[in-house]
Residue, then its C-alpha position, 0 to 999 in steps of 0.5 A: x623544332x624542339x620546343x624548350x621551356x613550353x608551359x602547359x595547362x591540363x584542364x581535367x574534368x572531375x567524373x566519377x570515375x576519377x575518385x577510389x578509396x582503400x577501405x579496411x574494417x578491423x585487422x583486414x586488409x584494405x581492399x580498392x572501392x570506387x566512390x560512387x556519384x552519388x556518394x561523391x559529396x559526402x565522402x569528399x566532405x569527410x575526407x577534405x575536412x580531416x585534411x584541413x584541419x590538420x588530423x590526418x596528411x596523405x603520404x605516398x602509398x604503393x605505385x600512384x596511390x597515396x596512405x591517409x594517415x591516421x586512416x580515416x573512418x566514415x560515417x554511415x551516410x559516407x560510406x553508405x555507397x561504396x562499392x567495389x567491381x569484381x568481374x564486372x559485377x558490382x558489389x555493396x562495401x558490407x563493412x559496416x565500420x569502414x576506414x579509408x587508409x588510402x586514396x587513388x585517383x587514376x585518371x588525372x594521375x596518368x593525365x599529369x604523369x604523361x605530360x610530365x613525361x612530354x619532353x620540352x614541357x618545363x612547367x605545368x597547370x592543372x585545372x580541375x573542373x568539378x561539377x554538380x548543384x551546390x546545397x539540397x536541390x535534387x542531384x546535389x550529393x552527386x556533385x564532385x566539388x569536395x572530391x575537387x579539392x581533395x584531389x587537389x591537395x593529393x597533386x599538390x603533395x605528389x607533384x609539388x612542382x605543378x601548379x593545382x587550380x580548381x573551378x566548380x561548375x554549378x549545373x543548375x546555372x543557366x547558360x548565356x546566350x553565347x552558349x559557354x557558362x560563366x564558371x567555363x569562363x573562369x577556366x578560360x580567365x585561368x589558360x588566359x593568365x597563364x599564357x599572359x606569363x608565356x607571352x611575357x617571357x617569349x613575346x612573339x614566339x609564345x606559341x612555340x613555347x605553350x600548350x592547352x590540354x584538355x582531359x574529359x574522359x567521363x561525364x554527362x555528354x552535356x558537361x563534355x560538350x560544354x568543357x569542348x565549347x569553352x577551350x575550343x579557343x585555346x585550340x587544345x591537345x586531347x588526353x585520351x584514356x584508355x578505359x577510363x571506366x576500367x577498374x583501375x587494379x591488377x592483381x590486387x595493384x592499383x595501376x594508372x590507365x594507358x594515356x594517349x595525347x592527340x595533337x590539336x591538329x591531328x584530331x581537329x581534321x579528318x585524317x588523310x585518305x589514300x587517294x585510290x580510296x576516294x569514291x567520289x567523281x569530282x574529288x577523284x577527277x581533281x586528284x588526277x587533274x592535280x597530278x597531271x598539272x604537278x607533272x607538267x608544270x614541274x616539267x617546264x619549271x624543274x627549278x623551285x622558287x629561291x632554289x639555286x639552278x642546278x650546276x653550270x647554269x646561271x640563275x636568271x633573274x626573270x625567272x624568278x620574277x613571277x615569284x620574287x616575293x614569296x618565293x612560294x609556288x602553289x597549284x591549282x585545279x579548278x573543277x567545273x561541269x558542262x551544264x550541257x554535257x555534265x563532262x567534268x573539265x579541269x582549269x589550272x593555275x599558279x599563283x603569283x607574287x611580284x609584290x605584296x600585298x596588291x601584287x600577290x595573286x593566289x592560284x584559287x582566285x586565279x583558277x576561278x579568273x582562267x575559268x571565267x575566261x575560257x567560258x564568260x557563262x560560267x555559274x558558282x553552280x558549275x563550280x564543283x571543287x578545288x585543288x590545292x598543292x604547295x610545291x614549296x619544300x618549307x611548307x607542308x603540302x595540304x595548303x588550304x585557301x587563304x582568308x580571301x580565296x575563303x571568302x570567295x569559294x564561301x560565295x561559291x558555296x552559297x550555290x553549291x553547297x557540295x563544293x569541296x576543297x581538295x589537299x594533299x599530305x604529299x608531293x605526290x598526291x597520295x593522300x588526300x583531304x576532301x572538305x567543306x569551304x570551311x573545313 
């Protein structure tokens, strides 16, 4: 489906590598610094307070960078930690006298630039997250807050159709009993309004037509881990990049890193795996079971639900009776082990929908019913997986149990811990998912 006028929020991370400067003393020529973490604050502090008051504007400078004019110079505790990486090795400023004449910021440049790029994408949100303790406490000169806003008024002046917002985050807040911080909530208080501005316009469909990205590409494993727990809702995209740690220039040329965007759905589940490749028993014997239950039940039933029969047959309508309200087909595999002869055995089934809600019948519970019967001694422990098909053309193959099978495999799970639920991402059973209950 093309997905017209979608708004999305970039939620981007302030690292320290996010942040270079062009530094130039007398007549040389500028050459590319990194401003290192724990310069972040007073080199932020100086520049923002040019840019506020008025003395200096940044306009745009060669590729993605940007010309501070008049160039700025810094002071001693300013540039006392700049430095610049030739062939990996770092190396000192050593201008004693040094004048910022540009900016660059690489990361959140080609994060804003390849959603801009995403067709569909008709407006776009920025929230930069800076981090690190406000005042004199120890680690405070590394905090990005300054360089924050700084970065600010760089996307504002280079993408003046995108909406900038920015947040800090203070290190030393304590973090509540949920686990998220009240400066992540203030994150999510920004994708909440944004995305109350979609549901206005789009009502029900407001899905189709919104996105939540997330770049935290460098930073302490504990600031990453947090931004993850505090977007986690918003169920975002990721911006992959590339070498992020990278230095940013070729040839003397500042250039934008490589950018990959991961699908929620995509990264949020362990990719599909050729069913030939599956080494464990159970998961294995439910894949051969499924196929040999898919042959047989599309054998006897050649004719999916709400199809039309094929030419010179009539449709009858007790065909479709078991069906008649979703018109929807799922197959089941219920795996269970003799405890006698610890042989695997294989019981199938099929949902059925002849009326909703109380007449529908999900092919897992089914499985678990038809098991039951054929063996009333049956324990959760003997329950090793299930398996689970969609044969209906509109929807994708891998069709996980629904909130109620969940629930009743969970029970399953209570006993056997290592109960797997088995799905497919063809028709054909060629690639599979093997999981827990919950996925």
């Amino acid at each position: 489906m093309t997905q017209e006028s979608r708004t999305a929020v970039l939620v981007h991370n302030i690292g320290h590598h996010d942040a270079y400067a062009f530094l130039a003393e007398g007549d040389g020529g500028a050459v590319l610094h990194r401003v290192e973490g724990i310069g972040s604050k007073s080199f932020g502090k100086e520049i923002w307070s040019h840019l506020e008051s008025g003395s200096q504007v940044l306009e745009p400078g060669a590729g993605a960078a940007v010309r501070l004019e008049p160039a700025v110079g810094l002071s001693w505790a300013a540039h006392k930690v700049r430095a610049r990486f030739v062939d990996g090795q770092r190396h000192p400023c050593g201008l004693s006298k040094p004048r910022v004449t540009g900016l660059f910021f690489p990361l959140v440049d080609a994060a804003v630039e390849a959603l801009l790029g995403v067709p569909g994408h008709a407006a776009l949100h920025v929230v930069l997250v800076s981090s690190g303790p406000r005042g004199n406490s120890q680690g405070a000169g590394k905090s990005t807050e300054a360089i924050a806003r700084v970065m600010a008024r760089h996307l504002g002046e280079r993408f003046p159709a995108v909406e900038v917002h920015h947040v800090h985050r203070d290190r030393e807040q304590p973090f509540s009993a949920d686990g998220t911080a009240d400066d992540l909530r203030k994150v999510d208080a920004h994708i909440r309004a944004v995305r109350r501005g979609v549901v206005a316009v789009h009502g029900e469909g407001w899905r189709d037509h919104f996105s939540v990205y997330l770049s935290a590409n460098t930073g302490t494993v504990s600031i990453i881990s947090a931004m993850l727990e505090g977007v986690r809702p918003h169920r975002p995209s990721l911006v992959h990049i590339r070498d992020a740690y990278r230095w940013p220039e070729r040839d003397g040329v500042p250039v934008l890193p490589e950018v990959r965007l991961l699908d929620h759905d995509h990264y949020a589940q362990r990719p599909a795996r050729p069913a030939k490749h599956v080494d464990d028993e159970v998961a294995q014997f439910a894949v051969e079971q499924m196929r040999a239950w898919m042959k047989e039940y599309t054998r006897q039933r050649p004719v999916r639900a709400g199809e039309r029969p094929p030419a010179g047959k009539e449709r009858n309508a007790e065909d479709a009776f078991w069906f008649r309200k979703g018109q929807k087909e799922v197959l089941a595999v219920l795996v269970v082990r003799d405890r006698e002869t610890g042989a695997l055995q294989a019981h199938r089934a099929v949902n059925l929908e002849v009326s909703l809600p109380t007449g529908t019948l999900c092919a897992e519970r089914n499985a678990i019913g038809t098991a039951f019967a054929a063996r009333p001694t049956l324990r959760r422990g003997d329950i090793e997986a299930v398996a689970v098909l969609s044969l209906d053309k509109g929807l994708k193959p891998r069709l996980g149990p629904c909130g109620a099978c969940t629930e009743w495999l969970r029970k399953v799970a209570e006993i056997n811990p290592d109960f797997r639920v088995v799905t497919f991402n063809d028709l054909e059973c060629t690639q599979v998912f093997v999981d827990p209950v919950d996925g």
